[in-house]
C-alpha positions as CSV (number, residue, x, y, z in Angstrom):
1,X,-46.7,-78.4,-11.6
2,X,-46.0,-82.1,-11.4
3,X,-42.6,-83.5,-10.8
4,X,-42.8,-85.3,-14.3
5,X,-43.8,-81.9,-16.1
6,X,-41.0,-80.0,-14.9
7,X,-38.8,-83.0,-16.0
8,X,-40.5,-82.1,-18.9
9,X,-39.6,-78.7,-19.0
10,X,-35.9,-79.2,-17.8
11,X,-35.2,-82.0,-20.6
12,X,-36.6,-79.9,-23.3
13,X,-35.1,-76.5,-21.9
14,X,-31.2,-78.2,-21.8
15,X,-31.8,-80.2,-25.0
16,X,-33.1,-76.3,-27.0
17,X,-30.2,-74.6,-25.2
18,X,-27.2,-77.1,-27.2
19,X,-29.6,-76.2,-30.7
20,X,-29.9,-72.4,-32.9
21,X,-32.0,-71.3,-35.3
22,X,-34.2,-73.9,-37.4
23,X,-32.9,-76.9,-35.5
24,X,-34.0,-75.0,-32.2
25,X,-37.2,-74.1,-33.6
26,X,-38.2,-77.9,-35.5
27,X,-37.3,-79.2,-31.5
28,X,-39.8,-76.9,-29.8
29,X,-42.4,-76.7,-32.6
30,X,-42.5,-81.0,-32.0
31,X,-43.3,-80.9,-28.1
32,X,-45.9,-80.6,-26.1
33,X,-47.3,-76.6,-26.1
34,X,-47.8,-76.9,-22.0
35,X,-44.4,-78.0,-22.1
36,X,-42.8,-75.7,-25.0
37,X,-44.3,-72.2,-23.6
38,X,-42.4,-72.1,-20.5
39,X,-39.3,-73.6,-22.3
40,X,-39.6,-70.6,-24.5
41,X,-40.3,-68.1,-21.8
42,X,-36.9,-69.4,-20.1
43,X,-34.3,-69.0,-23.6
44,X,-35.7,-65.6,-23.8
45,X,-34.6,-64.4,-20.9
46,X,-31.1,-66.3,-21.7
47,X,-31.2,-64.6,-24.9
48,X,-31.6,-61.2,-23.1
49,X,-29.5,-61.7,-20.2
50,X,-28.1,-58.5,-18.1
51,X,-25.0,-60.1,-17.4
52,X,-24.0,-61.5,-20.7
53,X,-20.5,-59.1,-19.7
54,X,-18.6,-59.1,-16.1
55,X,-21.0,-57.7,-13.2
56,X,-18.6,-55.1,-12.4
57,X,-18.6,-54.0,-16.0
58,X,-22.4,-53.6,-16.0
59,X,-22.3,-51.7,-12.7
60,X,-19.8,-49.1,-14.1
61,X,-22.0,-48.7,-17.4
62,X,-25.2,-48.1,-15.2
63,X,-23.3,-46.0,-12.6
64,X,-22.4,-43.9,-15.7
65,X,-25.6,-43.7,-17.1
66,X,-26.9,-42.3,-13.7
67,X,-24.4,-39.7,-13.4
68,X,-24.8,-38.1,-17.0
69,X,-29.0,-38.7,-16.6
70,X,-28.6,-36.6,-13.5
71,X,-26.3,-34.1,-15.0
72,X,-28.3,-33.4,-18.0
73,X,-31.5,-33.5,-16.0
74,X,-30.7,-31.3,-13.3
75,X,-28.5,-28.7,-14.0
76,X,-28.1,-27.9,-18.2
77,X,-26.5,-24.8,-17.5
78,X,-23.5,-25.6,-15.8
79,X,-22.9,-28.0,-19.1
């Protein structure tokens, strides 16, 4: 990857991330599809990010869901 593609990338990929919905899409649709797909690649993992809550949050949730997994997996009958 060229310096002036990624420049490329990085203008598109801040410029999509201050639009939503149809503005978002009319911006993307308009550039370049060597340029667009890894723009789009990069707001979907945004849109699906782990932390979108405090880290310590998210540990407690999966520490949880470990426990109870375990629990119901290993040993029913002492439920």
């Amino acid at each position: 990857m060229t310096p002036d593609h990624w420049r490329s990338i990085e203008a598109l990929y801040y410029a999509a991330l201050q639009l939503t919905g149809e503005p978002r899409s009319e911006l993307l649709r308009g550039a370049d599809p060597k340029v667009r797909s890894p723009v789009e690649a990069m707001l979907a993992q945004v849109a699906s990010a782990v932390l979108d809550r405090p880290a310590w949050e998210q540990a407690a949730t999966s520490i949880e869901a470990r426990t109870l997994g375990t629990r119901r997996r290993g040993d029913a009958g002492s439920l």
